[in-house]
C-alpha positions in Angstrom: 0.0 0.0 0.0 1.4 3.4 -0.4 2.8 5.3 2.6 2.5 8.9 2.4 5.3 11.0 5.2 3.0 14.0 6.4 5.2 16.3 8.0 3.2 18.5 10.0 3.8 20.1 13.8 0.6 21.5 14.0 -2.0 18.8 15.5 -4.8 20.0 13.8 -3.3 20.0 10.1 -1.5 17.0 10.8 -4.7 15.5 11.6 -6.3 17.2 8.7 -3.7 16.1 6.4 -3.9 12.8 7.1 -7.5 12.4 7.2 -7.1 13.4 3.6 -3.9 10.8 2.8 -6.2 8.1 3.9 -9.1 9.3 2.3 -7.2 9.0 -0.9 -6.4 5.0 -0.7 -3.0 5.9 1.2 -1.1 5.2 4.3 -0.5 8.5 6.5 3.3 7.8 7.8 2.9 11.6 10.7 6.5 12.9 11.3 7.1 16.5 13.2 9.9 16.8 10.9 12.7 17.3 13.6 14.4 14.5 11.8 12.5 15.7 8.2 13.3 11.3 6.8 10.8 8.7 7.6 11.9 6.2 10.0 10.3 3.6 7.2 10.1 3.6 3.4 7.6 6.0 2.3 6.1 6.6 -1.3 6.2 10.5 -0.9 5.3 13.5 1.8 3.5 16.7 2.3 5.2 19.0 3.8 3.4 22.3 6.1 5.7 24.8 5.5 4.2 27.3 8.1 6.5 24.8 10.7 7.6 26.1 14.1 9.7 22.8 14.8 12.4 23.5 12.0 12.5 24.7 8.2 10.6 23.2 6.0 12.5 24.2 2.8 15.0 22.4 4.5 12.9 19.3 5.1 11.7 19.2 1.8 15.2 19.1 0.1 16.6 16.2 2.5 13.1 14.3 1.3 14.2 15.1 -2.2 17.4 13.9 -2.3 16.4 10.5 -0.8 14.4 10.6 -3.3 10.1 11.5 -2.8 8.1 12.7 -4.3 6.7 16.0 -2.0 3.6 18.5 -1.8 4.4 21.8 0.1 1.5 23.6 1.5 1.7 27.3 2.2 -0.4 30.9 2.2 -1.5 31.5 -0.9 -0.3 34.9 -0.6 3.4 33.9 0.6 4.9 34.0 -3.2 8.3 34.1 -2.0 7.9 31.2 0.1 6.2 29.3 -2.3 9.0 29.9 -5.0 11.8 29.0 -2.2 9.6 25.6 -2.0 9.4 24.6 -5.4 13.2 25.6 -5.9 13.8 23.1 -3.0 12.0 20.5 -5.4 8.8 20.0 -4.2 6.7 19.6 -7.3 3.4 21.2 -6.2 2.9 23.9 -3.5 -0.7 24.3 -2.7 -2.9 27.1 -0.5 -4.3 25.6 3.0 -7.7 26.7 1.8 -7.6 24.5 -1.6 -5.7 21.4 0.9 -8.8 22.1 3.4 -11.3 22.2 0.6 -10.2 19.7 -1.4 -7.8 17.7 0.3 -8.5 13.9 -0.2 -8.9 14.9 -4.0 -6.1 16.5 -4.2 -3.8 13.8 -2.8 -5.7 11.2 -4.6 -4.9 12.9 -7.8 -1.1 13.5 -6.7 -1.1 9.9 -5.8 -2.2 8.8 -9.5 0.6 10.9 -10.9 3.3 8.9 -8.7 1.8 5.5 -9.7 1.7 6.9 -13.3 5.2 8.2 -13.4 6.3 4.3 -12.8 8.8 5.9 -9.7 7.4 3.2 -7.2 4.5 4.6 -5.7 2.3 1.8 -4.2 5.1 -0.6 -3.7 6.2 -1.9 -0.2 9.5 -0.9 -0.6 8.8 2.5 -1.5 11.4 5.3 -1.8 13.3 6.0 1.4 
């Protein structure tokens, strides 16, 4: 089954996001980011970037390089922040209000991308 890292210090987005990871078919893997890898293979991670328990720009590069897939989620107002993300590597950055909206069809639709893209999405051994 896929295993999604949701990186998240807040309790109520954490919970939020990954209400919306299972909704989508998935496996909600909840870190608080102070060591930003999953202690188990995951498929990919969302990342809250409005963190107070480290820098999620930094988080999301140290999730690229071992190599997942990763959706930021910041204001929709913060453009600089936003841009800083995507530079990291994540490969979307969404607004709270479209994750709070639309959240387990958003993931769901990420998650058909990974499996699409053939990068090991929905296998047990999953990136790490």
């Amino acid at each position: 089954m896929t295993r999604i890292a949701v990186v998240a210090d807040d309790l109520i987005w954490a919970t939020r996001l990954s209400a919306a990871v299972e909704r989508a078919g998935a496996v909600p893997v909840r870190l608080s980011g102070r060591g930003a890898l999953p202690p188990e293979p995951c498929d990919g991670a969302i990342v809250d970037l409005a963190r107070r328990g480290g820098d999620g720009i930094e988080i999301i590069a140290r999730l690229r390089e071992a190599g997942l897939p990763v959706i930021a989620l910041a204001d929709h107002d913060d453009a600089p922040l936003r841009k800083r993300a995507l530079a990291a590597g994540a490969d979307k950055v969404l607004a709270y209000r479209k994750m709070h909206a639309d959240g387990p069809e958003v993931v769901a639709a990420w998650l058909a991308t990974l499996s699409g893209a053939g990068n090991g999405a929905g296998n047990e051994s999953g990136a790490r």
